[in-house]
C-alpha positions in Angstrom: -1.2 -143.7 -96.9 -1.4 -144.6 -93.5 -0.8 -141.7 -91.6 -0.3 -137.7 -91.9 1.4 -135.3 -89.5 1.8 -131.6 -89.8 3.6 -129.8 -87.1 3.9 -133.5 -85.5 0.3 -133.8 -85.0 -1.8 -136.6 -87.2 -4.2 -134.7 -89.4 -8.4 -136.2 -89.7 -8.2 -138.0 -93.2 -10.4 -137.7 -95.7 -11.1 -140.9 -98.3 -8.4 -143.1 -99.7 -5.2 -141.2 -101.1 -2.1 -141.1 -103.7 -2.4 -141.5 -107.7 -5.7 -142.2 -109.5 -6.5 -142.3 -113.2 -9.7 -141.3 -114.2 -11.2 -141.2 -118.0 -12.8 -138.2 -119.7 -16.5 -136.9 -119.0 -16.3 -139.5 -116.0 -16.1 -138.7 -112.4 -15.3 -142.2 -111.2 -11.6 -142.0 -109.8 -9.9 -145.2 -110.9 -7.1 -146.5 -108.0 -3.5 -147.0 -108.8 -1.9 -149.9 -106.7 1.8 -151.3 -107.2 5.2 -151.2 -105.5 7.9 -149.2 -103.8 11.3 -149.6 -103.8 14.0 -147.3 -101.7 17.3 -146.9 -103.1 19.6 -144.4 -101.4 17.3 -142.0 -100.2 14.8 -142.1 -102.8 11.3 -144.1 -103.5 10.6 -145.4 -106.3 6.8 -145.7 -107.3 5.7 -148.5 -110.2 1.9 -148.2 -110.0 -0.6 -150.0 -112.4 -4.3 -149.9 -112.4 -7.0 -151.6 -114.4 -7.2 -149.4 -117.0 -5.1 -150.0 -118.9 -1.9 -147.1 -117.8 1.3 -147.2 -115.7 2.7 -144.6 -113.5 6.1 -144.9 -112.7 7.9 -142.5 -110.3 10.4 -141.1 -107.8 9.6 -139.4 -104.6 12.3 -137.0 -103.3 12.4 -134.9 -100.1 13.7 -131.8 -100.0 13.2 -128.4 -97.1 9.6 -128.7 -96.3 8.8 -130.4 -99.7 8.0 -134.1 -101.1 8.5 -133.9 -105.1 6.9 -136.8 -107.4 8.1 -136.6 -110.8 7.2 -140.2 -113.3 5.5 -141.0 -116.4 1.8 -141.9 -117.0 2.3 -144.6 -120.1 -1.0 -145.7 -122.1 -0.7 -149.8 -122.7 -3.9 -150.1 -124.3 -2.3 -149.8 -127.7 -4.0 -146.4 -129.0 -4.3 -143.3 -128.7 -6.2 -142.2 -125.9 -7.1 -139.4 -123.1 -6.6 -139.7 -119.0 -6.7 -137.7 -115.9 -3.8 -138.2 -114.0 -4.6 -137.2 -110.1 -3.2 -137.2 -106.3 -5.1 -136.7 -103.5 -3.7 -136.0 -100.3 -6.5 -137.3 -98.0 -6.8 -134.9 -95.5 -10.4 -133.6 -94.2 -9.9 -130.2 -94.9 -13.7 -129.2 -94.0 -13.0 -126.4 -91.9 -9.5 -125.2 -93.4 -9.4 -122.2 -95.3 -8.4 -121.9 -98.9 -6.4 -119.5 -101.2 -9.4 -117.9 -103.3 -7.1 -115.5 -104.3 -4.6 -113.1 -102.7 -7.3 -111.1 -100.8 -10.1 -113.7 -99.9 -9.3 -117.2 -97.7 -13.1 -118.6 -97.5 -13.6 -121.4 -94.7 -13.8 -125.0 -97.0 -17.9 -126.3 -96.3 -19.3 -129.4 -97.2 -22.1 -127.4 -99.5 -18.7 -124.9 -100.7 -15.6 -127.0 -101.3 -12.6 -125.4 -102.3 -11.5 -124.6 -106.3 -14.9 -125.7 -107.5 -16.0 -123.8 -110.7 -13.8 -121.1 -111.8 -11.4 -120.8 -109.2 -9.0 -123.7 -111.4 -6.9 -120.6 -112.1 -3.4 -121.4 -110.5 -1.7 -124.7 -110.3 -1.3 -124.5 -106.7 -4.1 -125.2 -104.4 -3.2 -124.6 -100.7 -5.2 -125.2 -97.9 -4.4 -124.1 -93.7 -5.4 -123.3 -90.4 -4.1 -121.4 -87.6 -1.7 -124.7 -86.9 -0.2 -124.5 -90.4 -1.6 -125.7 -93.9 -0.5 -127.7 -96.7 0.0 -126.7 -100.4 0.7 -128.8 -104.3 2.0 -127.1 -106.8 3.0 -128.1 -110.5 6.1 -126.1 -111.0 6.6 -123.7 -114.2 9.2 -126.5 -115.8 6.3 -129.0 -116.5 3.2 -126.8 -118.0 -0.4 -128.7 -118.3 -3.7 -128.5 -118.5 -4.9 -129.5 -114.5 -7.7 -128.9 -112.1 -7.3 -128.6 -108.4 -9.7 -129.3 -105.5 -10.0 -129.6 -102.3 -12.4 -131.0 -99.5 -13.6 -133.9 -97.1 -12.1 -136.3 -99.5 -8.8 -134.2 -99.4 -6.7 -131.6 -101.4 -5.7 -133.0 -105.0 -4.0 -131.6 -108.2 -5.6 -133.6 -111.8 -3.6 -133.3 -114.9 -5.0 -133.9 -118.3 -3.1 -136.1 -120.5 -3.2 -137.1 -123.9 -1.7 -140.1 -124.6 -0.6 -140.9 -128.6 2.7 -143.5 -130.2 2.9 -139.8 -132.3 4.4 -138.1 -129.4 8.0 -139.3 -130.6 9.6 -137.5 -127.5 8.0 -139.5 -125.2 6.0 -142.2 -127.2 2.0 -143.0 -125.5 3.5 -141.6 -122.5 3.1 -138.4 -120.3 5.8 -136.7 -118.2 4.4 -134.9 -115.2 5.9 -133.5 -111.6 4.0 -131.6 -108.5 5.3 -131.2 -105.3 3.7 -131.3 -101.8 4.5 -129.0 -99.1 3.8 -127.3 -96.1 2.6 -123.6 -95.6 2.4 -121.1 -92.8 -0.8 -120.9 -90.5 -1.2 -116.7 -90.7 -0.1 -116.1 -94.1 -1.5 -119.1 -95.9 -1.9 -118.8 -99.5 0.7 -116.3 -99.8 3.2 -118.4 -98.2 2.3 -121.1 -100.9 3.2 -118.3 -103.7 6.6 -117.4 -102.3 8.0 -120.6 -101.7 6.6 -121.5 -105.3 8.8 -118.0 -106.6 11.2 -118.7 -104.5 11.9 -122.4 -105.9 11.7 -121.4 -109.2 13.7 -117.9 -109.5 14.6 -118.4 -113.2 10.5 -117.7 -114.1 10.3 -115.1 -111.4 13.4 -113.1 -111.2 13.4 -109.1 -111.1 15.5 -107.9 -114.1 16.8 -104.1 -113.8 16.4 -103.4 -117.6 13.2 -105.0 -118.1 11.7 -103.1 -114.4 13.2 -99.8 -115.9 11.8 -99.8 -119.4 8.2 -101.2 -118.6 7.7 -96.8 -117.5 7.2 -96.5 -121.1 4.1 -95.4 -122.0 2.4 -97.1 -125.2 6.1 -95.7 -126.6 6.8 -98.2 -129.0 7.4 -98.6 -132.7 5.2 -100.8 -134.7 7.6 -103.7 -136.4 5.2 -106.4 -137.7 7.7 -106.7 -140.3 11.3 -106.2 -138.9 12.0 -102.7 -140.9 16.0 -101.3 -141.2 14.3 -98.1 -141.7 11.2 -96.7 -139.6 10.3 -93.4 -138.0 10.6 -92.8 -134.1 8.8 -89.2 -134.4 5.8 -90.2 -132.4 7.5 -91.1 -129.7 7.1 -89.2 -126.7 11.0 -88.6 -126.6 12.0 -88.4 -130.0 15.4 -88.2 -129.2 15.0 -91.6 -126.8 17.4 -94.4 -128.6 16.0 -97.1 -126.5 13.2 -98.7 -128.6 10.2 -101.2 -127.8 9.0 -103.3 -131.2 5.1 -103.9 -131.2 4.0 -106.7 -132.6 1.8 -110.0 -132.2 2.1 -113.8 -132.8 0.4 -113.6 -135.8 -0.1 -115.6 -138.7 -2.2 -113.6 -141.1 -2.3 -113.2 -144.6 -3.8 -109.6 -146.0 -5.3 -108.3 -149.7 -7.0 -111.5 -150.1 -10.3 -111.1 -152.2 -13.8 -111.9 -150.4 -11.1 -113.9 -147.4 -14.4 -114.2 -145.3 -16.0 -116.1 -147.9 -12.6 -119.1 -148.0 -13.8 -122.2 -146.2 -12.3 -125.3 -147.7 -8.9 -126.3 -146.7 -8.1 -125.8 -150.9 -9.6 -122.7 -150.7 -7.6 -121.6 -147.8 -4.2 -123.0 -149.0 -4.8 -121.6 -152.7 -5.2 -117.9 -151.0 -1.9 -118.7 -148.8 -0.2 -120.2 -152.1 -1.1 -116.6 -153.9 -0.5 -114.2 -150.7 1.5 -111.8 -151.2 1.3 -109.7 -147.6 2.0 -112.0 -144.9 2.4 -110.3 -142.1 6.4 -110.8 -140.5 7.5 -111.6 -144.0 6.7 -108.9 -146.2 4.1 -106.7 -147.0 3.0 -106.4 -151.0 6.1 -108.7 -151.8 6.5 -110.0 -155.0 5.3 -113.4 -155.7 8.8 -114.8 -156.3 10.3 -112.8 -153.3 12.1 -115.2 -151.2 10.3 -114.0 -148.0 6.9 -114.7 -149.7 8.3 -118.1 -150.5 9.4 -118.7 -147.2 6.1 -117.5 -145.6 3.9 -119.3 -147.3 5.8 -122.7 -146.3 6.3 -121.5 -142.7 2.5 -121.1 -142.6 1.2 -124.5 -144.3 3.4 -126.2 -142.0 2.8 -124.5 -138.6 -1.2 -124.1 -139.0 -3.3 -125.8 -136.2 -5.6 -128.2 -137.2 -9.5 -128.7 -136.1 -10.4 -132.2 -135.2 -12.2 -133.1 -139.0 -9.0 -132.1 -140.1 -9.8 -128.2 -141.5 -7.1 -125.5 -141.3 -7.8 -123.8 -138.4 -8.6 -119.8 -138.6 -9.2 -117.4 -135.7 -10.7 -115.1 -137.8 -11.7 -113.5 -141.4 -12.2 -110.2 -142.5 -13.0 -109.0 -146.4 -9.3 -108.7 -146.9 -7.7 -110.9 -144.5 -7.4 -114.6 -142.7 -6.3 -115.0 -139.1 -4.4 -119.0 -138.6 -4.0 -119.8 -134.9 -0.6 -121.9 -135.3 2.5 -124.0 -134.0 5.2 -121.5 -132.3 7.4 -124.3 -131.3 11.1 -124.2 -132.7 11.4 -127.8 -132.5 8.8 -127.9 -135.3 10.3 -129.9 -138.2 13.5 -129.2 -137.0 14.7 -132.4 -138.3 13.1 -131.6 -141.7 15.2 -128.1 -142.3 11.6 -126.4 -143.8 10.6 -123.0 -142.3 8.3 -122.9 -139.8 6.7 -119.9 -137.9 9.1 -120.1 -134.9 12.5 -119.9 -136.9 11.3 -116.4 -138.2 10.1 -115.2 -134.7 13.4 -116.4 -133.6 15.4 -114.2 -135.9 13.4 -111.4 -136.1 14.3 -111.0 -132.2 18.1 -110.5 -133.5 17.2 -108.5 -136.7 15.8 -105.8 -134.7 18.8 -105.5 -132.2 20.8 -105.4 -135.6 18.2 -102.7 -136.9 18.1 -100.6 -134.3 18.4 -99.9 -130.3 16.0 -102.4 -129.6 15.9 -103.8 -126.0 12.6 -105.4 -126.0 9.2 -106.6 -128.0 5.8 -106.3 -126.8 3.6 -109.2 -128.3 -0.1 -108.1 -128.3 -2.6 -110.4 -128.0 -0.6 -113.5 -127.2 -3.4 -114.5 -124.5 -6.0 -114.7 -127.2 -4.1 -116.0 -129.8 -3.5 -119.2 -127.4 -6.9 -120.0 -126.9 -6.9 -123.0 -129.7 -6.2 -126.7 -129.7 -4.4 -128.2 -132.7 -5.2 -131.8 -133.4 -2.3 -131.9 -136.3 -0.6 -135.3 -136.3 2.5 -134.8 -138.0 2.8 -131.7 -135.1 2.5 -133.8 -132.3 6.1 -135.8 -132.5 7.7 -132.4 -131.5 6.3 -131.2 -128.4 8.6 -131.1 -125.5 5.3 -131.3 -122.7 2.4 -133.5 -122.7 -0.7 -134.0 -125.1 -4.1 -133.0 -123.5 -7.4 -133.8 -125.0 -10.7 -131.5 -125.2 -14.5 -132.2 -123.7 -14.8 -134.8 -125.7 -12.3 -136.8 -125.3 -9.7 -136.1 -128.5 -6.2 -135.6 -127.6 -4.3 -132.6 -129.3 -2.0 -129.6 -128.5 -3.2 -126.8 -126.2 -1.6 -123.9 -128.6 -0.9 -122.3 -125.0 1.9 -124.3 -124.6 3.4 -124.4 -127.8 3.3 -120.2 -127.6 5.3 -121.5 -124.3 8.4 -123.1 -126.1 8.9 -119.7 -127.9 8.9 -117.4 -125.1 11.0 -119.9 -123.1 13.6 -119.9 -125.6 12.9 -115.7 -125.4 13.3 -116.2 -121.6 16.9 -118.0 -122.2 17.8 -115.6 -125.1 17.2 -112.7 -122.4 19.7 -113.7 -120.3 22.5 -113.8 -122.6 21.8 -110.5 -123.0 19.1 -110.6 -125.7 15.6 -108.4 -125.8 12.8 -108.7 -123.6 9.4 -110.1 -124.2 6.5 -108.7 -122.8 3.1 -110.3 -123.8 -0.6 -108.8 -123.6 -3.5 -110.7 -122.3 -1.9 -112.8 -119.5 -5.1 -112.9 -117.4 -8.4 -114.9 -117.8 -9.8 -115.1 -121.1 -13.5 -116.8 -121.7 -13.2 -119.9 -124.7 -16.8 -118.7 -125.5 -15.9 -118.0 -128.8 -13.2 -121.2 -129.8 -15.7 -124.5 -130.4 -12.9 -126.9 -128.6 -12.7 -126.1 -125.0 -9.6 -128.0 -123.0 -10.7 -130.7 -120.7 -12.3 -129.4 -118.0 -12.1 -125.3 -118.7 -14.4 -122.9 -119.0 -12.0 -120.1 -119.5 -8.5 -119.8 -120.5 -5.8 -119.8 -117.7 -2.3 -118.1 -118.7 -0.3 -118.7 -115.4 2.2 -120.9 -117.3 2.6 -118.7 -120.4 3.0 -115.4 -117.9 6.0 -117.4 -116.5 8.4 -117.4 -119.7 7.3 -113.5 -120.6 9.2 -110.6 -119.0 5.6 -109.2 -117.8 2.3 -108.9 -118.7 0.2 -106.8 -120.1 -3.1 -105.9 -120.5 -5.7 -102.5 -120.4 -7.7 -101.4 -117.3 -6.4 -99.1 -115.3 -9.8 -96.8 -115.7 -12.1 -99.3 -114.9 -13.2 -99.7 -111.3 -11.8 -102.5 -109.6 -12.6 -103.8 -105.8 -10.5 -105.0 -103.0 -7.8 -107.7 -104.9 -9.1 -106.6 -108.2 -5.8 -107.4 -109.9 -5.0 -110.0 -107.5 -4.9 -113.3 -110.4 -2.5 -110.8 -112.5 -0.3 -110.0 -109.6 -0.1 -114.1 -109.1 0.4 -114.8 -113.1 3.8 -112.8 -113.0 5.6 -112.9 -109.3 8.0 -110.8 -108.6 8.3 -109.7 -111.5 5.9 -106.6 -112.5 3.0 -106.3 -114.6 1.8 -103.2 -116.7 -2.3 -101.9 -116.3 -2.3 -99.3 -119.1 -5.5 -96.8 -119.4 -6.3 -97.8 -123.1 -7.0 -95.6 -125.8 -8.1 -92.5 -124.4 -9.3 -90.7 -127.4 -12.3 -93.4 -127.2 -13.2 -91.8 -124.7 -14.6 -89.3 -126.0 -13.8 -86.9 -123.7 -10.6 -85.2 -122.4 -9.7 -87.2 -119.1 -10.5 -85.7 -116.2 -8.2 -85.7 -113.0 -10.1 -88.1 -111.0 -9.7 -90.5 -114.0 -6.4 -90.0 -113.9 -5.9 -90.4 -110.7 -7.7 -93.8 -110.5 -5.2 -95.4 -113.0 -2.0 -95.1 -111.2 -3.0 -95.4 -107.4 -4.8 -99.1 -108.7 -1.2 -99.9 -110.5 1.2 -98.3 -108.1 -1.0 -100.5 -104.9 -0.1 -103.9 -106.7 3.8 -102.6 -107.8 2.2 -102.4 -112.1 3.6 -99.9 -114.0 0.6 -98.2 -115.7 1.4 -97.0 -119.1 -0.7 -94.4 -121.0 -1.5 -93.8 -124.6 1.3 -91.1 -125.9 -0.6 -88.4 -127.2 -1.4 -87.7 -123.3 2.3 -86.9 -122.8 2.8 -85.3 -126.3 4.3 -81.4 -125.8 3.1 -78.7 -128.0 4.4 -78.8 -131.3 4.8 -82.7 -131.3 3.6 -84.9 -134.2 -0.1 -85.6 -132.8 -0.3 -83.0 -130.3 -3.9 -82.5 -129.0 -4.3 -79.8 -126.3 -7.3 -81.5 -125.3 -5.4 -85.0 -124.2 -2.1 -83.1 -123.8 -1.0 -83.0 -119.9 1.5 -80.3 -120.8 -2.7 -78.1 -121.0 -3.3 -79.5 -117.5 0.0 -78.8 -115.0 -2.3 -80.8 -112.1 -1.6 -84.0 -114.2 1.6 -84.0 -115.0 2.3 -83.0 -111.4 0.4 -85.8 -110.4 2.6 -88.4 -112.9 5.8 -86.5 -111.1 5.3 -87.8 -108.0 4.0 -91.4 -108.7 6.7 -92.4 -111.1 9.9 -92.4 -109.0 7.8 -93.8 -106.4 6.0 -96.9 -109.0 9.8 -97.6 -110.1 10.8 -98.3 -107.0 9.1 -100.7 -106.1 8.9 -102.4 -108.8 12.9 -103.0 -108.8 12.6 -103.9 -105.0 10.4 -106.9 -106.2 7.0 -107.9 -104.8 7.0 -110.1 -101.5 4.0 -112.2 -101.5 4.7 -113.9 -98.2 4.3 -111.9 -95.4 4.2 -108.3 -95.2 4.5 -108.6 -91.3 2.3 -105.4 -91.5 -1.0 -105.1 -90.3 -3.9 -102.6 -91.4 -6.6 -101.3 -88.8 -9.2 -101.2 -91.5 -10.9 -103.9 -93.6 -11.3 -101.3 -96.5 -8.1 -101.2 -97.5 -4.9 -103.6 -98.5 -1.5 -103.8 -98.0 1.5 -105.0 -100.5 5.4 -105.3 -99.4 7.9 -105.1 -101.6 11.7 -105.6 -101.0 13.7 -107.4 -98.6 16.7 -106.0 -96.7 17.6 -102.6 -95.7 14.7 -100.8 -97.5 11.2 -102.6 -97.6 7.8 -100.5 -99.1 4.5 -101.1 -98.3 1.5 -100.1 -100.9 -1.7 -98.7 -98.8 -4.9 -98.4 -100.9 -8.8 -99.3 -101.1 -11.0 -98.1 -103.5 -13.5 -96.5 -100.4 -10.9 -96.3 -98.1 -11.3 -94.7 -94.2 -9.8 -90.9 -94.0 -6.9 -92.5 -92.1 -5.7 -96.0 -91.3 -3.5 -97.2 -88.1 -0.6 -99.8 -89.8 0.8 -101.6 -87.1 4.7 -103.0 -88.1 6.1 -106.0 -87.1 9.7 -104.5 -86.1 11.2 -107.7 -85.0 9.9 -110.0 -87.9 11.1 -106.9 -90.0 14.5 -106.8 -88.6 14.0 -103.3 -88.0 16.5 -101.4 -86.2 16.5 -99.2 -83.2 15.5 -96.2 -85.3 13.8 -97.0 -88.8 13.0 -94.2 -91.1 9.1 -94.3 -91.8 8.2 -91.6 -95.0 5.5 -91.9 -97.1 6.8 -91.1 -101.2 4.0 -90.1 -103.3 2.5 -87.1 -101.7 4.9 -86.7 -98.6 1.7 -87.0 -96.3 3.0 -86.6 -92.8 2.1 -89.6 -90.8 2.0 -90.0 -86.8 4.6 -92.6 -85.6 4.7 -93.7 -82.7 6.0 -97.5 -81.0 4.0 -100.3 -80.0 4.1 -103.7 -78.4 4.8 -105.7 -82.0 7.2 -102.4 -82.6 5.7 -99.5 -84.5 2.3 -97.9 -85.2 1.8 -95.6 -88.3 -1.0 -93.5 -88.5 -1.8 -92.6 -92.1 -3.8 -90.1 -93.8 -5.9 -91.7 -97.0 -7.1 -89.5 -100.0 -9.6 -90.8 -102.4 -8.0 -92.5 -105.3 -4.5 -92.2 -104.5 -2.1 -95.1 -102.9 0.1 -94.3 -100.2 3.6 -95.5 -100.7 5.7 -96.1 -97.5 9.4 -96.1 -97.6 10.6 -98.5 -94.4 14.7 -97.6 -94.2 15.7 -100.2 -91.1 
């Protein structure tokens, strides 16, 4: 690279640019030389290096973007691991960075950007007041990567494995990331909504799917897909719109001293005798077809260790946990059952059973935390090998959980159910012996792509500033649910400050924050207790009243990451816009927020008319409005644990 301009202005480079391979446990980047070719208005890369690999690409411009998309191919003639990396060499000492939504720290020589656990996102962005530059790999091509970004200049490293058993793509490893240029003022946030905006199919609001994530821990437990089950502990017994808990789970139950099995014969001799297998059939008989079917699905979609063992997640005295292949191109030219064919169908056996119109899937974060080094798995993946910290390639479970959902993702829009997952966030590999190269902790944001929203508990514990700022990133547009957890744990009956915590938290990032039913349960409902009831405490259920129309809202308008074109007065608190059009919201919270903040609107940015409607839709606080030089000035009222909700009508 000779040259880089942003805004038509050459940019200080940092140290040598474009593709470099480097091997595992080493930090020495390798150089990739070759040739390019133009052919009607696109380059074509063939790079080679002495190591051993090729990459062969195109380079594509599009509206503020350069796309690569090529091959890394091994030619050493084994099996093998590589980083595959691009560095942009710009001198970004000085730039700031996107931490995360709510924190932009300057880039030092001593503190360089996405250096220990900020690898969270797949799209480092980097800016000053002239503009900035962000990479991204998009949600169609899922990896293991790290990002990075100082004097040298801002990079994206993927993680390839590299094995002749990858049938799809044989020693080879498809990749794409695209390069692209970011607003000066709104910085990382303008990186995220391009990235949304590019790919709406991942991001998209869906009506049905905003509307039903209200419910609150309402749903009926179908670990195995039931004609007949109860709906009387429903809030709503009446309700014929259902939601299916269950889990990607492959456990088998009623197994004698299970935490003593170890052996690989062990293990299969309990899974050859099970008769409770959870999706298939609970105390089945040991000819039942479903039993049959379950025990092959299992033996052939068990993850492997490295030596080769069955891999479990974990044992209890009458139980085994497997992690395990969801792909449904497993052995799909070999017609046997596999786990993914059964999740497949039990998604249309419960529309058939019942009013079904989506799933929630507990646990799917944790249950992808594995790496399956199964041979005979590895000629069906449709995205690349990686390898762990010592070098062996395999399959990050992660993405073969991915290959489900997506096909989930394409069922929902044929009109199929919805799929919301639990534990799209962080999650620690403290407990799994095989970390992915270069992890410490478990990143979902590709998984949260394919799911209709996430999940996970939280709303009562104290956050900070851009507390939920990685789960608003994981998901979008699309929205998110906090929920409070079991409240009978407890121990206590909630108060209303505890209450009142959960939803202003949710309702400031646009999450719909469910609660455990019992808290909504009337008297004379199945599980009524007037100590957790709200119906015994009218100050509650007054409080729900007028946050719920208010949380619905915006979570149909959509979060807009880009640019609120709002401005607060005080440090202390945040602001999130959602909608575009004729009516836009802004959330206004902070966990020790001032008695009153001044919000100064950007009417022209807005589009605003002559004469906007301001009104605030939680607790109709009266606000004083008045105009401005950039257009309009609100001054609000704040209240201790509650979010203001402003309704802008242009």
């Amino acid at each position: 690279m000779n040259t880089i301009e942003l805004g038509n202005e050459k940019i200080q480079q940092g140290m040598s640019g474009g593709f470099f391979l480097r091997e595992p446990n080493s930090s020495k980047k390798v150089e990739m030389l070759g040739k390019t070719v133009t052919k009607k208005g696109t380059l074509y890369l063939k790079l080679t290096s002495s190591l051993q690999a090729n990459v062969s690409a195109t380079v594509t411009e599009g509206d503020g973007f350069i796309e690569f998309e090529g091959i890394l191919e091994n030619l050493s003639g084994k099996d093998r691991e590589l980083w595959l990396g691009f560095n942009l060499p710009i001198n970004t000492i000085g730039w700031k960075w996107g931490q995360s939504l709510s924190n932009s720290p300057v880039i030092t020589t001593d503190k360089p950007a996405y250096s220990e656990r900020n690898n969270l996102v797949p799209i480092p962005a980097v800016w000053t007041d002239k503009g900035g530059i962000a990479m991204a790999i998009p949600p169609t091509n899922p990896c293991v990567f790290e990002v990075g970004a100082d004097a040298d200049g801002i990079r994206i490293q993927m993680a390839f494995g590299l094995s002749s058993s990858t049938t799809k793509f044989p020693s080879k490893a498809p990749f794409r990331f695209r390069i692209y240029t970011i607003d000066g003022t709104w910085g990382f946030r303008d990186a995220l909504a391009k990235y949304y905006d590019w790919y709406p199919d991942y991001y998209q609001i869906d009506k049905k799917v905003m509307t039903a994530l209200g419910h609150h821990h309402d749903w009926i437990n179908m670990n195995f897909a039931k004609e007949t089950f109860k709906t009387d502990r429903q809030i709503d017994p009446e309700l014929k719109e259902y939601l299916a808990y269950t889990k990607t789970s492959a456990r088998i139950q009623d197994i004698k001293n299970a935490n003593t099995l170890k052996t690989n014969e062990q293990l299969i001799n309990a899974i050859e005798n099970a008769t409770t297998i959870q999706h298939y059939e609970k105390k089945g008989d040991s000819k039942s077809p479903l039993i049959i079917e379950g025990r092959a699905a299992l033996l052939n979609s068990i993850a492997y260790t490295p030596d080769g063992s069955l891999g479990t997640f974990k044992a209890s005295d009458g139980g085994i946990d497997f992690p395990h292949n969801c792909d449904p191109d497993l052995f799909a030219d070999k017609k046997i059952p596999v786990y993914a064919n059964m999740y497949l169908r039990k998604a249309t056996d419960l529309r058939k059973h019942g009013n079904f119109i989506g799933i929630h899937w507990d646990r799917l974060g944790g249950w992808s935390n594995f790496l399956n080094y199964r041979k005979d798995h590895f000629g069906y993946i449709d995205h690349p090998l990686t390898f762990d910290q010592e070098g062996r390639p395999c399959i990050h479970t992660q993405f073969t959980n991915y290959e489900l959902f997506d096909a989930y993702r394409l069922q929902l829009k044929q009109g199929g159910l919805f799929h919301e997952a639990a534990g799209m966030k962080e999650y620690s590999w403290k407990k799994i012996p095989n970390k992915p190269a270069g992890q410490e902790n478990g990143r979902q944001f590709f998984l949260a792509s394919v799911v209709a929203g996430g999940w996970q508990e939280g709303s009562f514990k104290p956050i900070g500033l851009g507390g939920f700022d990685f789960e608003r990133m994981l998901v979008g547009r699309k929205s998110y649910r906090i929920s409070s957890g079991n409240i009978p744990q407890h121990k206590e009956s909630p108060t209303l400050d505890v209450i009142k915590n959960a939803p202003a938290k949710t309702t400031a990032y646009g999450f719909a924050c469910p609660v455990q039913v019992l808290y909504f349960y009337p008297p004379g409902h199945p599980g009524y207790d007037k100590d957790y009831s709200w119906y015994t405490k009218p100050d509650h259920k007054a409080l729900w009243d007028r946050y719920e129309p208010a949380n619905l809202a915006i979570r149909l308008a959509g979060w807009e990451p880009a640019v609120t074109y709002a401005t607060s007065s005080s440090p202390a608190v945040q602001l999130q816009r959602f909608g575009k059009g004729k009516t836009i919201y802004l959330t206004v919270w902070g966990p020790e927020s001032p008695d009153s903040v001044a919000i100064t609107i950007d009417a022209k940015a807005l589009g605003l008319s002559q004469k906007p409607t301001f009104s605030e839709i939680v607790s109709n606080t009266p606000m004083e409005i008045s105009k401005n030089e950039k257009g309009w000035k609100l001054t609000v009222p704040m209240e201790k644990n509650m979010t203001r909700v402003i309704k802008i009508s242009l």
